[in-house]
N, C-alpha and C positions, 0 to 999 in steps of 0.2 A: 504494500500500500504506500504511495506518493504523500508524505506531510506538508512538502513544497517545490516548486518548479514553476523555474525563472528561467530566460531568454534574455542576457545580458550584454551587455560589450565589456570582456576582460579587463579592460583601463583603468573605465569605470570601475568595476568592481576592487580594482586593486586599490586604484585612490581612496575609497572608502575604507577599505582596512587597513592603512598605513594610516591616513587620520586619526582613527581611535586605538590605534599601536600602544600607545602609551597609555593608556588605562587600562591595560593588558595586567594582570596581577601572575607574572611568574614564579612567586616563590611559596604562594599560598599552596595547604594542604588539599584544601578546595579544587580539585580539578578542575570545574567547570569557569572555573574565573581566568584560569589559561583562555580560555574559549573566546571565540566572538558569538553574538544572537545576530542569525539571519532570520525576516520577518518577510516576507510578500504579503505584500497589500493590495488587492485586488479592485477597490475602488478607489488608489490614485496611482494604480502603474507604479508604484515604487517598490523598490527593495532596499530595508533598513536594515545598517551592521551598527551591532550595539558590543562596549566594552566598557565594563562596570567592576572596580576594585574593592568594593566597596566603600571606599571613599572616594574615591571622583570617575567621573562616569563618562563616556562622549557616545553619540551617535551622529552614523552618517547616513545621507539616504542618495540614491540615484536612478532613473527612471530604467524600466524596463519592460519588459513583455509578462505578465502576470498568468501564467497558465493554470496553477495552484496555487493557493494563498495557505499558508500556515509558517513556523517557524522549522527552528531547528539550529542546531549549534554543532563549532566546528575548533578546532585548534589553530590559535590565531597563526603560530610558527606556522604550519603546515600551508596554511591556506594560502600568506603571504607569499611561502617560496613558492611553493606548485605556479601561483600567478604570473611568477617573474619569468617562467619561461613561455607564456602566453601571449603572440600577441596584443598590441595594444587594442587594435581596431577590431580582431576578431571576435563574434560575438557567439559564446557560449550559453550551454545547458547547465542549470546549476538545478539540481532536486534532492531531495531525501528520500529515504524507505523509514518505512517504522520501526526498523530495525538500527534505526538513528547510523546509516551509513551514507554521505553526504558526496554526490560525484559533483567534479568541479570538471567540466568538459571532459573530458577521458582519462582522470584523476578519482578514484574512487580513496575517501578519507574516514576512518572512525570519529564520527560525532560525540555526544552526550542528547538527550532529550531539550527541546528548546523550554519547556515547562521546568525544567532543575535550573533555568538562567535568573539571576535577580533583577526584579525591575527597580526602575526609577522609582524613588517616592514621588506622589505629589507636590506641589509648590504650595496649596490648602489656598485660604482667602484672604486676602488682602496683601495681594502680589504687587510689588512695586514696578513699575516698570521704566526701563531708563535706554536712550541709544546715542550709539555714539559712532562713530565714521569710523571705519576701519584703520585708516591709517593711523587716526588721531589715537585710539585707543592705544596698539602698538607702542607709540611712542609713549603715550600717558603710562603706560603701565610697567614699561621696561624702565623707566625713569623713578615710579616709586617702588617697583618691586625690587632694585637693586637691596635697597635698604632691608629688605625684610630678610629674618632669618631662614636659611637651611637644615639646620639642626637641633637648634635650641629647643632643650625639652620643655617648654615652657611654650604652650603652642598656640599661645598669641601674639607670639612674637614670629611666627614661620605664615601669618597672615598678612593682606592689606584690608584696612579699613575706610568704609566707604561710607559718607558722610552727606549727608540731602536734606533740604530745607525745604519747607512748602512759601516763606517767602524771601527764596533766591533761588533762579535759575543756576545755579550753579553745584555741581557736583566733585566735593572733595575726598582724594584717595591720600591713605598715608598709611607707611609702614618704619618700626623703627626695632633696630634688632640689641641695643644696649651701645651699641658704637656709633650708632650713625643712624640719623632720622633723614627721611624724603618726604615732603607735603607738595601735590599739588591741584589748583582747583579750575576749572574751566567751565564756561555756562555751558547748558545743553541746546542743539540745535534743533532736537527732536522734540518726545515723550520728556514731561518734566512729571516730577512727582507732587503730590496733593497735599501732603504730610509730611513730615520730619521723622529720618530713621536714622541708624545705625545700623551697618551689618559689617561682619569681620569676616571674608575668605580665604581660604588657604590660597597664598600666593602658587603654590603648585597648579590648581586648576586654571589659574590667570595665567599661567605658562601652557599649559595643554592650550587654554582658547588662541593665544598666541598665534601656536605653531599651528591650530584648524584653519586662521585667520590667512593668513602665510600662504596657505595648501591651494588658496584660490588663483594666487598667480599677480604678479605685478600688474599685468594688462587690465585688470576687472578689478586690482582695487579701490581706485576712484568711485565707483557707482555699488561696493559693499561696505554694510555698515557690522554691529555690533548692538543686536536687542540681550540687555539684561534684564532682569527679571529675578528680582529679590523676594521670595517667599520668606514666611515666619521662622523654619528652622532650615530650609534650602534654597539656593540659588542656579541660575540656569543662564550660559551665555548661546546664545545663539548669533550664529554667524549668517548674513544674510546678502546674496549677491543679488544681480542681474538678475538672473536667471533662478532662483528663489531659494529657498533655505539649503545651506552648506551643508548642517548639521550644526550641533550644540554639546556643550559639556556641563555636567550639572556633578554639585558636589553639597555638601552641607557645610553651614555656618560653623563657624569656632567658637564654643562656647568659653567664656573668663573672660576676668575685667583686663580692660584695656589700660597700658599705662597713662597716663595724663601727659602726653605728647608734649600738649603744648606749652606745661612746664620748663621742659626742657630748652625752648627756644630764649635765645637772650636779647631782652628788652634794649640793650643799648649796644655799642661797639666805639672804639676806637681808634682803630685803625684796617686798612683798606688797601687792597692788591686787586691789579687787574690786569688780565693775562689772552692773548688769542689760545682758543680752546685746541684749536689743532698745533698749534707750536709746544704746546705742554706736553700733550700725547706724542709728540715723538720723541721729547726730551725722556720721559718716561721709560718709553722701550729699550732706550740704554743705560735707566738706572735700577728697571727690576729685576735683571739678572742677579746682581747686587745685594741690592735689597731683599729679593726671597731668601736672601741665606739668614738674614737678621729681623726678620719678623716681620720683614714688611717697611720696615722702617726709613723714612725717608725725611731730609731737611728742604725746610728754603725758607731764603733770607733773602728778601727786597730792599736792595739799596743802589742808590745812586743812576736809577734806571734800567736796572736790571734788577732780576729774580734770582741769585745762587741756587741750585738743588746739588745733592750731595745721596750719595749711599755710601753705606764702608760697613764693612765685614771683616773680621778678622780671620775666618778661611779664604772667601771669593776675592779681596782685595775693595778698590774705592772706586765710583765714578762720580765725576763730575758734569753738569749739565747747565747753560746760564739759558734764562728764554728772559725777553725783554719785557720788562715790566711796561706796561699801557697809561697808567696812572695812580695813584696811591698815594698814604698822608710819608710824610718823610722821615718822619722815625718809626722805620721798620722794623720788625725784631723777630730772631731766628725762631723757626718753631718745627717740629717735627709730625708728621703723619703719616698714616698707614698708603701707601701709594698702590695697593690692591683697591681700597678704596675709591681713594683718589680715580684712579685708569676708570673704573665701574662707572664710577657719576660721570665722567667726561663720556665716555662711548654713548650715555644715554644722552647726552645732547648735541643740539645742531652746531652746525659750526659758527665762531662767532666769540666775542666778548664774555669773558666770565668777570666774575664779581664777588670779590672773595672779602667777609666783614670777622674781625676778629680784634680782641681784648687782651687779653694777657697768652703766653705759655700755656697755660694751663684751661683754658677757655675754650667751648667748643669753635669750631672755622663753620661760618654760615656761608654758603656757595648759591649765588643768581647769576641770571641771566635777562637782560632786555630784552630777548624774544619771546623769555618764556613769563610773562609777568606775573602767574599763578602758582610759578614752582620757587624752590629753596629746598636745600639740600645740606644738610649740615653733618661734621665729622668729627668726632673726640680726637682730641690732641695726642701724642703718645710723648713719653719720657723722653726730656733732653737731653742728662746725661753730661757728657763734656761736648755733645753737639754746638752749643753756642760758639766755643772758640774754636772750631773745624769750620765753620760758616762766618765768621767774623774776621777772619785772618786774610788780609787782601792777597798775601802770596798763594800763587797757583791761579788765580782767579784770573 
């Protein structure tokens, strides 16, 4: 007996299961979470691949010829490689037996039941809904997600938090991992919301919509956007082209209190560097070789028109690096930072004027930009050590 069978173009098919690749859960005991859910839907011609880790979820969908409608699941490894040697443009038979044995054109694969796959939860009611332009998102999000953590057991800090107002068109994201905070806010062009919320996401799933985001191709992204969709205890990004929904990735909220971010940010400053963003970034390149051997750590001192930067390692040896200071108050004063950092926040901006505010040594370095007049970027100082007189010593310089 037939559970489903589809008439597809392999491409297709394949681009959908490389989309949801990553919420592929490889190491679970769970068999079934290796899997992807294939779904034919026989009232709109699609065929849906679903991957659900049970924490962050994606589905894709793509048109096809619907012979049978029902599910059925497959091993995402398998399915992907068997694909790669398929034509792109050829258009295959894709069906099941009840005996959950799943032929991918002249590929016959051991399935699982598509009824053992987990579904989505619901979003429930009083779903927010928010969009945003493709590209803008991308950049909005690679810009505060730098700041969030990867690791930290403390898992509101491996989130962004997203911020809306029912009177301001404006939607604020910020993520801060104990070293380094990113806030930035921009009005919405679309869908505004009615009410004032709070919701905290695993910056992971903002990485999956990302790369769904990406998947549609430079040529089409102009005319796709990015519909979120904040429910009570989960959220859902759907990607939206041209040509109509890409697919989406949906995850749950992070539940614990969020630190008071905006504590953190310092009311005054005085003193001021300002630097071209791409002249920094290549100064960089030849001081983290460096610097990775010593934590990252990295100097500069603004004087007399110029920026000194410095690494030194007592294995790897020292580089030196000068990029021309733009403008700035004139008593300068040497300060050290983590240049992993540092590289992260510049790659997520455009090219252009940076704007660097800072206090003492010991003071966090508040990072703008005049293109970006929403964002700020700020980075904990690190230990200076004897770095002052390595930086303040005109010789070598």
């Amino acid at each position: 007996m037939i559970s489903l069978r589809v008439v597809v173009r392999a491409g297709s098919l394949a681009d959908a299961v490389n989309r949801v690749g990553s919420c592929v859960c490889g190491r679970s005991t769970l068999q079934i979470l290796g899997n992807v859910l294939l779904e034919a839907e026989p009232e709109t011609e699609k065929l849906l691949v679903s991957a659900y880790d049970l924490e962050v979820g994606a589905e894709s969908s793509m048109d096809c010829v619907v012979v049978e409608g029902g599910d059925c699941t497959v091993p995402f490894k398998l399915l992907r490689d068997v694909l790669k040697g398929v034509g792109k443009d050829t258009e295959i038979e894709v069906y099941s037996t009840d005996r959950h044995e799943v032929y991918v054109g002249m590929a016959k694969l051991n399935g699982l039941p598509g009824e053992e796959f987990p579904r989505f939860p619901e979003l429930g009611e009083g779903t927010i809904v928010v969009r945003v332009p493709a590209s803008r998102f991308i950049d909005w999000m690679t810009r505060v997600g730098a700041a969030a953590s990867k690791d930290d057991p403390r898992k509101v800090l491996q989130g962004v938090l997203f911020i809306g107002s029912d009177t301001s068109p404006d939607l604020t994201a910020v993520a801060i991992d104990g070293y380094r905070l990113a806030v930035e806010s921009f009005g919405l062009p679309y869908e505004a919301s009615d009410s004032d919320y709070e919701r905290l996401v695993p910056n992971v799933a903002i990485e999956r919509t990302i790369k769904l985001v990406k998947s549609v191709g430079k040529k089409s992204m102009p005319g796709t956007s990015v519909r979120i969709e904040f429910g009570e205890t989960q959220v859902r990004f759907y990607v939206l082209a041209n040509t109509g929904c890409v697919g989406f990735v949906q995850t749950r909220h992070i539940e614990g209190v969020y630190p008071n971010w905006d504590r953190v940010i310092p009311s005054t400053h005085t003193r001021t560097m300002t630097f071209d963003r791409d002249a920094m970034l290549t100064a960089l390149k030849v001081l983290a070789p460096i610097a990775s051997d010593d934590g990252n750590k990295i100097g500069l001192y603004a004087t007399g028109g110029s920026i000194r930067m410095m690494a030194k390692s007592q294995v790897a040896g020292l580089a030196k690096q000068v990029v021309t200071e733009l403008s700035g108050t004139d008593d300068g004063l040497p300060i050290c930072i983590n240049q992993r950092y540092f590289k992260q926040m510049l790659e997520g901006m455009p090219t252009g004027v940076v704007l660097v505010e800072y206090k003492e040594q010991d003071n966090p370095f508040v990072f703008k930009m005049d293109g970006l007049p929403g964002y700020m970027h700020l980075i904990m100082p690190m230990g200076m050590g004897d770095w002052d007189a390595y930086l303040q010593d005109d010789e070598g310089w």
